[in-house]
C-alpha positions in Angstrom: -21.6 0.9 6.4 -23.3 3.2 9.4 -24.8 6.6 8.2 -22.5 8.5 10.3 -19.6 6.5 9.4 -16.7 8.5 7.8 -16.4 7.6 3.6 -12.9 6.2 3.2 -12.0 5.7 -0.5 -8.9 3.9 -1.8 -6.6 4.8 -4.9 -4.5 1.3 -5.8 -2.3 1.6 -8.2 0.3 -1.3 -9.7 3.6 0.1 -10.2 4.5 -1.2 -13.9 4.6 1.7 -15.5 3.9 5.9 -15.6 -0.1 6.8 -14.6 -2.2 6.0 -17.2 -5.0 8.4 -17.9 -7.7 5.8 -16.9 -5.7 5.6 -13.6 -5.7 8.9 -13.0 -9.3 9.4 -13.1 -9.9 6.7 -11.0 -8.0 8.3 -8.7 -10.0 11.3 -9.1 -13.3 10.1 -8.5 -12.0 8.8 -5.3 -10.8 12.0 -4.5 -13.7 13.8 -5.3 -15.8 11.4 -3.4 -14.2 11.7 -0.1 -13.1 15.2 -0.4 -16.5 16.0 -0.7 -17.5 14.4 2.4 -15.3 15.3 4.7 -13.6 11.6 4.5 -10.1 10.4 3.8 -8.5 9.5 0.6 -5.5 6.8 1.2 -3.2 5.8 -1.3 -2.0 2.1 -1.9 0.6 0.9 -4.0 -0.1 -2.8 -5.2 3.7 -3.9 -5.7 3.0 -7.7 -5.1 4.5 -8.6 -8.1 7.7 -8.2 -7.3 9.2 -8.6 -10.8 7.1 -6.0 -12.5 7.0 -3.1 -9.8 9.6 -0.6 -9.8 10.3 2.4 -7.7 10.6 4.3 -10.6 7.1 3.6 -11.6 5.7 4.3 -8.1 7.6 7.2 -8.3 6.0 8.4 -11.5 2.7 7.6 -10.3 3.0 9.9 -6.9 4.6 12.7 -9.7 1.5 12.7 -11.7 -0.8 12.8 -8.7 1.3 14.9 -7.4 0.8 17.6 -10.4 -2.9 16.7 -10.8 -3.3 18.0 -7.3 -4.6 14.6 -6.2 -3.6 14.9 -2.5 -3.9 11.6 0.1 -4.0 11.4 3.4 -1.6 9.3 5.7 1.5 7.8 4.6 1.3 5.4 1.1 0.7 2.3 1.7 3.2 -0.7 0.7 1.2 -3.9 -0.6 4.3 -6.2 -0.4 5.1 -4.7 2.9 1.9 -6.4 4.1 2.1 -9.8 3.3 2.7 -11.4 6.5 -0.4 -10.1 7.5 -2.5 -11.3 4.3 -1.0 -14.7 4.7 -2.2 -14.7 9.3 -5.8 -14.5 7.5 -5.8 -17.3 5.7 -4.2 -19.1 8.2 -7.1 -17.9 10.1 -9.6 -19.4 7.5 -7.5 -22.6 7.7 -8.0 -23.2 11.2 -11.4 -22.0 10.9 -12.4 -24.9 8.0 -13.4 -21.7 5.5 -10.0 -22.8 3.6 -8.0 -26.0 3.3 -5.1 -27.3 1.8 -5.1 -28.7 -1.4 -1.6 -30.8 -3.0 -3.6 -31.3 -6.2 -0.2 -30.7 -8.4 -0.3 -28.5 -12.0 -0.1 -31.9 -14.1 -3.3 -32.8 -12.6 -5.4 -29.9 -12.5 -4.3 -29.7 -16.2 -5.1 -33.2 -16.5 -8.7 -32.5 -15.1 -9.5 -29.5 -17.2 -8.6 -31.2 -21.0 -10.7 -33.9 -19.8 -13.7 -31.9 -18.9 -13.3 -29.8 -22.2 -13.3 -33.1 -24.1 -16.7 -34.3 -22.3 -18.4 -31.0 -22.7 -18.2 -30.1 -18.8 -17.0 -27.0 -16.8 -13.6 -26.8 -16.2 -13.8 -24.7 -13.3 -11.3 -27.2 -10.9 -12.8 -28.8 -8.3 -10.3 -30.1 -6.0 -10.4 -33.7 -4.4 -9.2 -32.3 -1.0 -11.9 -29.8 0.0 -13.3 -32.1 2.1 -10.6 -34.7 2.4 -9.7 -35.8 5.8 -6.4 -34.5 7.4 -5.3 -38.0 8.4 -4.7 -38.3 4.2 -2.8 -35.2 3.6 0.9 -36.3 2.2 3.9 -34.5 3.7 4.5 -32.0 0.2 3.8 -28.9 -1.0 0.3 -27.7 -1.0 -2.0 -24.1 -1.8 -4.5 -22.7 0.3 -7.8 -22.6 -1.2 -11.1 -20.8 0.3 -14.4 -23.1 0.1 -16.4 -21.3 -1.8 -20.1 -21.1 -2.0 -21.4 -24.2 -4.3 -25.0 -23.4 -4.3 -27.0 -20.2 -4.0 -26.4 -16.8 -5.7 -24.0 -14.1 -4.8 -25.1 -10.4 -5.7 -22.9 -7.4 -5.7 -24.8 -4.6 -5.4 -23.2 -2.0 -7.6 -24.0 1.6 -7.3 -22.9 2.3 -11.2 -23.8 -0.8 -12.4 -26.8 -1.9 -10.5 -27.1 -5.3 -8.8 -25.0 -8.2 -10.2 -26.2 -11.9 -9.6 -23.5 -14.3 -10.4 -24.7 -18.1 -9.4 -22.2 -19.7 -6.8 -21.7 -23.2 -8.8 -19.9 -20.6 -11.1 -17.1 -19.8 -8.2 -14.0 -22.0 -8.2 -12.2 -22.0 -4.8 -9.8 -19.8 -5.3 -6.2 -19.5 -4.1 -5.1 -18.1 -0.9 -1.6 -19.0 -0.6 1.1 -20.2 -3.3 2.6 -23.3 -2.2 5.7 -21.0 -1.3 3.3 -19.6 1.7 3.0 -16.0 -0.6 -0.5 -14.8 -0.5 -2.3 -14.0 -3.7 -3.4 -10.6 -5.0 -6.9 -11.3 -4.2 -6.9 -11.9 -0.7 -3.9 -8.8 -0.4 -6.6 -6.6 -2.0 -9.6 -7.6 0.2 -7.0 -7.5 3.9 -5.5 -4.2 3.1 -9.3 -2.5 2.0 -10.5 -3.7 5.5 -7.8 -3.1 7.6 -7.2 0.7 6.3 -11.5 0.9 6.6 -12.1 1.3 3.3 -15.7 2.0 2.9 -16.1 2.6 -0.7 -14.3 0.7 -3.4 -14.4 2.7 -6.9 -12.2 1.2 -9.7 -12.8 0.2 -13.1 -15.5 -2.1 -14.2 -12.5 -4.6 -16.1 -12.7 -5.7 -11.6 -16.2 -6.1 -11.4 -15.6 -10.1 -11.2 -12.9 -9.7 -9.3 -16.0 -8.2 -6.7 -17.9 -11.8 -6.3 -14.2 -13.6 -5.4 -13.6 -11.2 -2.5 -16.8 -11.3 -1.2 -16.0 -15.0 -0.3 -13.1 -13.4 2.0 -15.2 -10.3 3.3 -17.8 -13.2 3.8 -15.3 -15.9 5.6 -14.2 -13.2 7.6 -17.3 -11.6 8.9 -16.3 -8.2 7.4 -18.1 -5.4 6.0 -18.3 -5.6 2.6 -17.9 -2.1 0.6 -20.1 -0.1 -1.1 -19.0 -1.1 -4.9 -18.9 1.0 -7.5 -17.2 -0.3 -10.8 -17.0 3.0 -13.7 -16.6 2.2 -17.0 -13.3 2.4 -18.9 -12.0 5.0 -21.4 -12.4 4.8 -25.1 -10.4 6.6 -28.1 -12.5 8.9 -30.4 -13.0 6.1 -32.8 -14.9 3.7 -29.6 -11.8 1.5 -29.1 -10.2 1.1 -25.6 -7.4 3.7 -25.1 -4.7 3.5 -26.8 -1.1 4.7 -27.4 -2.8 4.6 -31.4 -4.9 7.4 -29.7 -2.5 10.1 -28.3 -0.4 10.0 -25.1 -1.6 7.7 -22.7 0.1 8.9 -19.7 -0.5 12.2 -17.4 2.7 13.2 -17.2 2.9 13.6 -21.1 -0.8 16.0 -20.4 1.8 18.2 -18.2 4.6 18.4 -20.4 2.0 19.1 -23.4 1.2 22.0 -21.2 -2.3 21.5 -20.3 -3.4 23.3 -17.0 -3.8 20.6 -13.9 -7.4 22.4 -13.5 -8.8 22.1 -16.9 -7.3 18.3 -16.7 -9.0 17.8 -13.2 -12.2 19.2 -14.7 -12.0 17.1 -18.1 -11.0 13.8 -16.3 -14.0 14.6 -14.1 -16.5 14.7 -16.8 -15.5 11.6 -18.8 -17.8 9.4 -17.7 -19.4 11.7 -14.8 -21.9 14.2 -15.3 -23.9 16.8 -13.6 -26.9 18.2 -15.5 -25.1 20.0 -18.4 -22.2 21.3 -16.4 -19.1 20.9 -18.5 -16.8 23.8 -16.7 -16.9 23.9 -13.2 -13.9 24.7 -10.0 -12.6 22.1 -8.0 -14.8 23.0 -5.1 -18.1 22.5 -7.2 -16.5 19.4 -8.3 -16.4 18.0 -4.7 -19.9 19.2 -3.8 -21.2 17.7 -6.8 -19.6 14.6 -7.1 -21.9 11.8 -6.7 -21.6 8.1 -8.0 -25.1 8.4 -8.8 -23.7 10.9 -11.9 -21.8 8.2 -13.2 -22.7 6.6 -16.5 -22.8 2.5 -17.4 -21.3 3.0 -21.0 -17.5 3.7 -21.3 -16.2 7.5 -22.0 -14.5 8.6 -25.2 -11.8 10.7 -24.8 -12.1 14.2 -26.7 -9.1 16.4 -27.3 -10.8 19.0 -28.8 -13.1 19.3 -25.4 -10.2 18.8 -23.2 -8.1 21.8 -24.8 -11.6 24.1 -24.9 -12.3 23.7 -21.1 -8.6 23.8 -20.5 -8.5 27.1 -22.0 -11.6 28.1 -19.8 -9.1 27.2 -16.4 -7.0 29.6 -18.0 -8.4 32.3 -18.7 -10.0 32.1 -15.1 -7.4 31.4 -13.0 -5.5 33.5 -10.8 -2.5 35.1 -12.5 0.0 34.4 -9.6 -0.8 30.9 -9.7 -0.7 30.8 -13.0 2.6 32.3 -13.7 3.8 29.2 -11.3 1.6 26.4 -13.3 3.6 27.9 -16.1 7.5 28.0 -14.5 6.4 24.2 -13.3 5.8 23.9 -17.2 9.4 24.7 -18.1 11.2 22.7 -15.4 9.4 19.3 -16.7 9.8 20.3 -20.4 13.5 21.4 -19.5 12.8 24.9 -21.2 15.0 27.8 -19.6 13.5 29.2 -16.0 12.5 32.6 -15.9 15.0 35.1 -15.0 13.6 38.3 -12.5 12.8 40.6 -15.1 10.9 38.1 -17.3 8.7 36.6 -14.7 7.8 40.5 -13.5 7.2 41.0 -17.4 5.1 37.5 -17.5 3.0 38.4 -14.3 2.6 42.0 -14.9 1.1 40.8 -18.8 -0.7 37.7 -17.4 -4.4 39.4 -17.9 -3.8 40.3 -21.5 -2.0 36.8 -22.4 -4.7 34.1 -20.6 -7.6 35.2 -23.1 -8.2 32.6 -25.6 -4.8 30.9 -24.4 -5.3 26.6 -24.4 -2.2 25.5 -23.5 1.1 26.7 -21.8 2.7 26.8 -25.3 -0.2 29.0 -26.8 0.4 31.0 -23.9 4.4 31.6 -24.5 3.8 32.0 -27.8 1.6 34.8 -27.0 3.9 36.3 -24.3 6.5 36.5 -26.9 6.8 40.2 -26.2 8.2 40.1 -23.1 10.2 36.9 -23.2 12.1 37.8 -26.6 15.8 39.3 -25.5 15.9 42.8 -27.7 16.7 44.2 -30.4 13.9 41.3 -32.0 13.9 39.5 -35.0 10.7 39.9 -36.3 9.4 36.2 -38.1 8.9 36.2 -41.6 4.8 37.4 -40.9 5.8 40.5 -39.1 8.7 41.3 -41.3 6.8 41.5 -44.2 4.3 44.3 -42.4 7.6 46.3 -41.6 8.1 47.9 -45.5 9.5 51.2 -46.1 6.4 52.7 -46.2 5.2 51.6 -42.5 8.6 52.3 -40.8 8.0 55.7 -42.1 4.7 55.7 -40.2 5.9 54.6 -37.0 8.7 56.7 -37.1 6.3 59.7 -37.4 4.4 58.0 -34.1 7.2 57.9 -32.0 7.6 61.8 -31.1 3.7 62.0 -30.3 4.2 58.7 -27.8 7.1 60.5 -26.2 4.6 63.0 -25.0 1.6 61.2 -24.4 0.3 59.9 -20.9 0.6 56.4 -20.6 -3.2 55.3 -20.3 -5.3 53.1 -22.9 -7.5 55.9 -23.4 -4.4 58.6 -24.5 -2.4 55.4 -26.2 -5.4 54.5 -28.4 -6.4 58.6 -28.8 -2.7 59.1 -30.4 -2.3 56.1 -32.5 -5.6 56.8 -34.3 -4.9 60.6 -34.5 -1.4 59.9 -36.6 -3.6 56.9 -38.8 -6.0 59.6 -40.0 -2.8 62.2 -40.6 -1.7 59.5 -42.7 -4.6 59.1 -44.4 -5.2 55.6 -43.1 -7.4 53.5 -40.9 -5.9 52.0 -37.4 -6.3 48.9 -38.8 -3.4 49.0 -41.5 -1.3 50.6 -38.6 -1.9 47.9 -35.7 -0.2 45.2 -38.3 3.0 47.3 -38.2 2.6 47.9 -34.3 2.7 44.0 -33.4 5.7 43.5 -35.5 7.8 46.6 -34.2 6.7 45.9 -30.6 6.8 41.8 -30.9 8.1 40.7 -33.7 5.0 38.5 -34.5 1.8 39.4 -36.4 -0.5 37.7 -33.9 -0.5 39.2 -30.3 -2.3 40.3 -27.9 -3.8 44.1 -28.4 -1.0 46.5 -29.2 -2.2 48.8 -26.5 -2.3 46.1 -23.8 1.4 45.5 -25.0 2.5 49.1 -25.0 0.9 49.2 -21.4 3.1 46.3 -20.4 6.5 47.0 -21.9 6.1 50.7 -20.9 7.0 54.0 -22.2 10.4 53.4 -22.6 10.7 50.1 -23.6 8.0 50.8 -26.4 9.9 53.7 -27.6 13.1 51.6 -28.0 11.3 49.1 -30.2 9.6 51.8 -32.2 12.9 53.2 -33.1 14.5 50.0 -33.7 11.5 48.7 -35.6 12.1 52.5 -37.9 15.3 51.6 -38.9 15.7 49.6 -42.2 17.5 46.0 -42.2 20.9 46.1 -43.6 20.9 44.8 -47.4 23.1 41.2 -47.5 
């Protein structure tokens, strides 16, 4: 690859099933690494086999990259769609002598291998018709195999794992074409990276010798070969690949759980990548950062309790309008009723009092339980107990000095304490009472910043309804 070339990274998904955590930050690092260089990322869907891939699945997978913010350029890419071309190359090969056509049938190569494992010998096939003369072929069905490389060394220079020798006699010539014409993941893979100019391929290391079987293509070919760069897989806590044993597996459950798309961008980003001791950081210093040089050899173990901390950091820093969307986004998936007019004015105009200390979009609801809960409340079995005889009386005696205050922090917080010491109190045993009358709950956010939010009216109303004793049963 030139200097001045443009980076053109690649996100390949198989469409079996929903995006897969591992998947998704795969896709990321791509992301990052061409967003931060002013190249492209393309998007390819690997549906070759045919029986496995479903739209539903590719569907799922565009969702979730969708929501992670993961944005491609061009139109996505269709594997299957290209298989015509795939199969011109290795007729090109064939014509070219790099490949040939071998009738060896299953029985035999079977045949060839248990007798090399009884003798102690490789079984890597070698086929009597690489070099066979074309006068002998028989008329029946046959595969197209590349020659590989029999002596030598072939060395993939990795920029996360470092340079890779794997000795050619090791190489098997591998299959081109099925005998019904069909072409073979392999050579799909290496066609579509060349012919969409991919310049970097980053994927997970379980393809790193998958990287010394293309380079035969790329090499046959006369192509560029990539810069590689294989990243280590995901572990659980406990060091074992990821697992459903370990938690939901699949981004789209990480949305309907209610984590933020920034704090997941940010963890996914981390696992396995660093920068100094960075842990939070925006998407913009993600992109200017992001280096494959920062990626680690040994795989990443997935953390909850670090993924709900910096998720909780996005947050409390992010813009309250774009929050209150994340958040309506939240319901639709999770099928929770929408907002109506005067609860997302309620939500937005409370936003800076509820995002403090908030991890999650559930945390957050819970916490904005004030202004979603349709009036008069029902206080939970916490707040009711604070709401004895005794403290109705007090609030009571609070409302006629709230009709007449001015409704700023400073005058709210001047009152409440005033009426606390003509009680003989501190504010402290009043403030339990507050959150109960005003919602319903005994942990919220400041009873001031809720007063301020509800507004004078609204607060009164409460107040009086909070004053009232429950009806006996």
């Amino acid at each position: 690859m030139s200097a001045n070339a443009q980076v053109v990274t690649r996100f390949a998904p198989s469409p079996t099933g929903y995006l897969h955590i591992g998947g998704a930050r795969t896709a990321l690092f791509n992301w990052l690494y061409a967003r931060g260089r002013g190249g492209k990322f393309l998007l390819r869907i690997e549906d070759t086999d045919r029986e496995r891939s479903t739209p539903e699945a590719t569907a799922a997978i565009l969702k979730g990259m969708d929501w992670l913010g993961l944005d491609h350029d061009g139109e996505v890419v269709s594997q299957a769609a290209g298989a015509e071309r795939h199969a011109e190359v290795a007729h090109q090969l064939l014509a070219e002598g790099k490949a040939y056509k071998c009738f060896a049938t299953q029985d035999e190569i079977t045949a060839f291998r248990d007798a090399a494992r009884a003798e102690g010998r490789s079984t890597l096939y070698r086929s009597p018709w690489r070099d066979a003369d074309p006068a002998t072929q028989p008329d029946a069905p046959y595969v197209v195999r590349i020659k590989a490389p029999q002596e030598g060394e072939t060395v993939i220079r990795d920029q996360v794992q470092g340079d890779v020798t794997i000795r050619n006699d090791q190489l098997d010539d591998m299959i081109l074409l099925r005998s019904d014409g069909t072409p073979v993941y392999m050579l799909a893979v290496v066609v579509d990276d060349h012919d969409m100019g991919v310049t970097h391929v980053i994927r997970g290391d379980d393809h790193l010798n998958n990287a010394a079987r293309q380079m035969m293509i790329y090499d046959a070919m006369d192509w560029d070969v990539p810069v590689w760069a294989h990243i280590p897989l995901i572990h659980g806590p406990d060091g074992k690949k990821l697992s459903k044993r370990h938690g939901a597996l699949g981004v789209e459950e990480y949305q309907a759980m209610g984590y933020p798309a920034a704090g997941m961008r940010n963890y996914l980003a981390r696992l396995g990548w660093s920068h100094g001791d960075d842990e939070f950081f925006t998407d913009d210093q993600a992109k200017e950062w992001f280096d494959l040089s920062g990626i680690g050899k040994s795989p990443a173990r997935f953390d909850f309790k670090k993924l709900e901390n910096l998720c909780g950091q996005h947050i409390a820093a992010a813009d309250d309008a774009a929050l209150l969307h994340e958040l309506e986004q939240f319901l639709d998936v999770t099928g929770a009723s929408a907002l109506n007019d005067e609860k997302r004015a309620g939500m937005g105009a409370a936003m800076y009092c509820l995002k403090e200390r908030a991890k999650t979009f559930p945390e957050l609801i819970e916490k904005a339980h004030f202004v979603l809960a349709d009036t008069p409340l029902e206080p939970d079995e916490k707040a009711a107990k604070q709401l004895d005889p005794v403290s109705r009386g007090i609030l009571a005696s609070l409302t006629p000095h709230l009709q007449n205050a001015s409704w700023t922090r400073h005058e709210l917080e001047a009152v409440t304490s005033r009426v606390a010491e003509e009680h003989g109190i501190k504010f402290g045993k009043m403030a339990g009472p507050l959150r109960a009358a005003l919602a319903g709950r005994a942990v919220t956010p400041s009873v001031f910043d809720m007063m301020l939010v509800l507004g004078q009216q609204e607060t009164l109303t409460r107040l009086a309804q909070a004053s009232v004793a429950p009806e006996q049963d």
